[in-house]
C-alpha positions in Angstrom: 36.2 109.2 123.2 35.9 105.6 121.3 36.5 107.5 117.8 39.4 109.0 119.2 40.8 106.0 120.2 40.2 104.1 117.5 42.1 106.9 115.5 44.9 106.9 117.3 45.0 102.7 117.5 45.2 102.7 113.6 47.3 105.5 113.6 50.6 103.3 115.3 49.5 100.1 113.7 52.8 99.6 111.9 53.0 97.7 109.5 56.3 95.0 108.6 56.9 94.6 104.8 58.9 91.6 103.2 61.3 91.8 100.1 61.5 88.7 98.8 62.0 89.0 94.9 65.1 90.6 93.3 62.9 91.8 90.2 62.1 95.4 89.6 58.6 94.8 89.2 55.4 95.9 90.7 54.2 92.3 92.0 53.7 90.9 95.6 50.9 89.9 97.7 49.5 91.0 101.2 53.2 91.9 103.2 55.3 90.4 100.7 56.9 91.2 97.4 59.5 93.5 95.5 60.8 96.4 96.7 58.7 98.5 94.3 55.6 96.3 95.3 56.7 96.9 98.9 57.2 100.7 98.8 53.8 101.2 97.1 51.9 99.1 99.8 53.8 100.5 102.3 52.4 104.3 101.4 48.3 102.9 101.0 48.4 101.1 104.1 47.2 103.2 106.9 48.8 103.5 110.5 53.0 103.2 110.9 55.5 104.1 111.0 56.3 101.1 108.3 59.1 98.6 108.2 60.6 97.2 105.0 62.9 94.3 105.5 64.2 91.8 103.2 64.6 88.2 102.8 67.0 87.8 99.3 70.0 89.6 98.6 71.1 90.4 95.1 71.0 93.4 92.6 67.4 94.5 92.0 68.4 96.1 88.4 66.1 99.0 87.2 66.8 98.4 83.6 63.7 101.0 82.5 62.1 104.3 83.0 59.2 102.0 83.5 60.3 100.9 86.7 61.7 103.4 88.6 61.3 103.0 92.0 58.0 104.9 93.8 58.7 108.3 95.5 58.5 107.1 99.3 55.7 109.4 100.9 54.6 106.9 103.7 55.8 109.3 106.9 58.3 106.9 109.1 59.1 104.5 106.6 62.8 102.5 107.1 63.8 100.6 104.8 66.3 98.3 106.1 69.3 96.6 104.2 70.8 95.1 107.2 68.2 92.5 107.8 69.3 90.8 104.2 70.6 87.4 104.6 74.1 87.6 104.8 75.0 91.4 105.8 78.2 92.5 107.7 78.5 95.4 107.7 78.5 95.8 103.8 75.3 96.4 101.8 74.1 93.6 100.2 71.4 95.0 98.8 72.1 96.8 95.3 70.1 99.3 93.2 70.9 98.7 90.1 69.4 101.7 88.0 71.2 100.7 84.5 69.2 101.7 81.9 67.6 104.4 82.7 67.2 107.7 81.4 65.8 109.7 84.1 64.5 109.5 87.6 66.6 108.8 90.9 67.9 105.6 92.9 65.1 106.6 95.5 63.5 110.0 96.1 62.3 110.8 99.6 59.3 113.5 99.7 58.1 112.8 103.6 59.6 112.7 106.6 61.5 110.7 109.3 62.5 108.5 106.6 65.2 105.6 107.4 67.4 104.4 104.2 69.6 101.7 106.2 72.6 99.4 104.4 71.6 99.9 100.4 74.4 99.8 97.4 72.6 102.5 94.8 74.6 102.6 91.7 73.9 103.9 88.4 71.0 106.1 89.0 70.3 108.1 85.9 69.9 111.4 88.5 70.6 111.3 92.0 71.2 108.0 94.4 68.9 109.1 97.2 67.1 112.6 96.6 65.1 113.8 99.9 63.1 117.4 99.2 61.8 120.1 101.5 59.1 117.8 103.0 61.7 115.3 103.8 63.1 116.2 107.3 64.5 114.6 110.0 65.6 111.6 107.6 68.4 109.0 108.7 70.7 107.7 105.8 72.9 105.2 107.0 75.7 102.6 106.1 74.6 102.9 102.1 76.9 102.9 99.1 76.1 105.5 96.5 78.3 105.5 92.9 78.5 106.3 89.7 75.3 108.4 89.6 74.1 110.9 87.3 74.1 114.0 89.3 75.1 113.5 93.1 75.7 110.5 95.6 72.8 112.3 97.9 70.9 115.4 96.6 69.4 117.2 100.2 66.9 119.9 98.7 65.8 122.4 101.9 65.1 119.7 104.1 66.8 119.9 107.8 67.4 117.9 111.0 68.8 115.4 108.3 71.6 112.4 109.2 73.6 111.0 106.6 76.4 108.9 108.4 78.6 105.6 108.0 77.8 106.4 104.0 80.4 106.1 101.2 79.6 108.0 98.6 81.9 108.5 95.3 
C-alpha cells in the first residue's frame, strides 16, 4: 500500500519549467534554461504532466541541423507562449528555424500535448508535426508560416484540437 502510494505521488508531481534564454542551445540549470534545455529536462524528469513557461520574448533562431528542437515525448507537456512578458493575444514567442536543412519546428510523438501562443516560421519540414502516438493534443493561438512542407502535419493521431491558429 505505501509503494503504491508513493507511485502514484511521483506520478502527478508536475513539474514547472522556465525559458529564460532566447538561444537555441542545449544549456540551463535545475528548472531553468532554453527551450531546447527545457524540453529535454522536461521528458527525464519523472511525475507531470509538465509546464513550460517563459520569462524573455524574442526569436529563438534555429540556425542549424545541430539544434533542432527535441521530439517532445514527456506525456502532458504544455508549452505555453502566453505567459511571455508582453503577450496580447499575439505570439511573442518565435521559432525561428532559418538554416536548416531538415527536421520540423516541433514534432509531437506523445500525448495530451499543449502547444499554446508560438510564431513557428521557417521550419525546413513541418511547423508542428504530431504522429499516431500523439492524441488528444491542443494547438492553440500559434502562427505557423513559410514552412517547408505544411503549417501542421497531423499523422493518424485523433481526438486532436487545433483552434485560434493562423496558418499560411
Amino acid at each position: 500500500l505505501i509503494l503504491s502510494i508513493l507511485l502514484v505521488s511521483q506520478l502527478n508531481n508536475a513539474a514547472i519549467f522556465t525559458v529564460n534564454s532566447l538561444a537555441a542551445t542545449n544549456t540551463g540549470s535545475g528548472t531553468s534554461g532554453t527551450l531546447y534545455y527545457c524540453m529535454n529536462i522536461a521528458t527525464i524528469t519523472p511525475g507531470g504532466p509538465h509546464t513550460i513557461i517563459f520569462s524573455v520574448a524574442g526569436t529563438i533562431t534555429i540556425a542549424s541541423d545541430v539544434n533542432i528542437l527535441p521530439t517532445i515525448t514527456s506525456t502532458g507537456l504544455t508549452i505555453d507562449g502566453t505567459t511571455a512578458p508582453g503577450y496580447t493575444g499575439v505570439p511573442v514567442i518565435i521559432i525561428d528555424g532559418t538554416g536548416t536543412t531538415t527536421g520540423n519546428g516541433i514534432t509531437v510523438s506523445t500525448t495530451a500535448v499543449k502547444i499554446l501562443a508560438l510564431d513557428i516560421t521557417n521550419a525546413s519540414n513541418n511547423g508542428i508535426s504530431i504522429s499516431s502516438s500523439g492524441s488528444s493534443f491542443m494547438i492553440d493561438g500559434c502562427v505557423l508560416r513559410n514552412c517547408g512542407y505544411r503549417g501542421v502535419s497531423v499523422n493518424n493521431a485523433s481526438n486532436g484540437t487545433i483552434q485560434n491558429c493562423k496558418i499560411g
